[in-house]
C-alpha positions as CSV (number, residue, x, y, z in Angstrom):
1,X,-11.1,4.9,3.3
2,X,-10.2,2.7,0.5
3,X,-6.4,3.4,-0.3
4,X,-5.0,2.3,-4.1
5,X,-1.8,0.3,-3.9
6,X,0.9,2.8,-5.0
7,X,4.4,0.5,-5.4
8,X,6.8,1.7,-2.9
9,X,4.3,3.7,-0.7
10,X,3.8,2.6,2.9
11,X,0.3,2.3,4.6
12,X,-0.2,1.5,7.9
13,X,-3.0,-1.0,8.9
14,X,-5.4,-0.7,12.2
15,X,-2.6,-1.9,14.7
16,X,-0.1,0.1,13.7
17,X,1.8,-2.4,11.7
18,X,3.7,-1.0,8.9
19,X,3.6,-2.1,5.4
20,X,4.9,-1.4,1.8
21,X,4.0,-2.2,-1.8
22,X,6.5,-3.5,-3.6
23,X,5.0,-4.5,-6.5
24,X,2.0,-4.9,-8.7
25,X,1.3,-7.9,-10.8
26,X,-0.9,-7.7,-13.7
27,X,-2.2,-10.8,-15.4
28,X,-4.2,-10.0,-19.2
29,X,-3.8,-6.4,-18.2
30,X,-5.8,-6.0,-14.7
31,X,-4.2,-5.5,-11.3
32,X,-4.6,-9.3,-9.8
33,X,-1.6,-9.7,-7.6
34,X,0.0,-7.7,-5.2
35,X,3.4,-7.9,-3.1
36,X,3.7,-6.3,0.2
37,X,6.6,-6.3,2.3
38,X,6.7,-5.4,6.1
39,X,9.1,-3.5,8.1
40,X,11.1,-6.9,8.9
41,X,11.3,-7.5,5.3
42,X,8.7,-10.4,5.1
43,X,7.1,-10.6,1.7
44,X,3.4,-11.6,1.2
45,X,1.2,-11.6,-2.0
46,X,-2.4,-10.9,-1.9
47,X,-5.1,-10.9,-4.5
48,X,-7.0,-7.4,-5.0
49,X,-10.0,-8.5,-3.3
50,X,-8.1,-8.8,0.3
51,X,-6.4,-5.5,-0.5
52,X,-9.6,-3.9,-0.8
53,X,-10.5,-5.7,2.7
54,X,-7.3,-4.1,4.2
55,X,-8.0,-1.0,6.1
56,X,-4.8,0.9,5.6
57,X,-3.7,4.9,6.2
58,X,-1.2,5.8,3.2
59,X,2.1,6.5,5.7
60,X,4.4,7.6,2.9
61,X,6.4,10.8,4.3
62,X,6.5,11.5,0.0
63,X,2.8,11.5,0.3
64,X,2.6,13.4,3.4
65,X,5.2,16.1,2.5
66,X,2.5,16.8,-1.1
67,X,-0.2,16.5,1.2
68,X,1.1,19.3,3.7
69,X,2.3,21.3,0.3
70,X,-1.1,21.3,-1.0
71,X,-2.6,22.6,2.2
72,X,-0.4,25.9,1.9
């Protein structure tokens, strides 16, 4: 499932690994950069195109807490 980069969320890719976006960059008004940080606090930058080749699970407990709301 493709996931949207949501700044501050976490997302958890197919080994379990733990990630969060920190930050979108936008160049001329479209989404081209963006900055992920990892549960160690190492920072990496990625272009959209190897975002969309990510598969990540949104593992936000924010997200999670809505989701279960919603489900009620």
């Amino acid at each position: 499932m493709q996931q949207q980069p949501m700044p501050g969320y976490w997302y958890s890719n197919v080994s379990g690994q733990l990630i969060q976006v920190r930050a979108i960059l936008f160049i001329s008004g479209k989404c081209r950069r963006i900055v992920l940080e990892d549960i160690r606090g190492t920072r990496d930058y990625i272009d959209t195109g190897d975002w969309r080749g990510m598969d990540l699970v949104l593992h936000s407990p924010v997200a999670e807490q809505q989701s279960a709301a919603r489900d009620y």
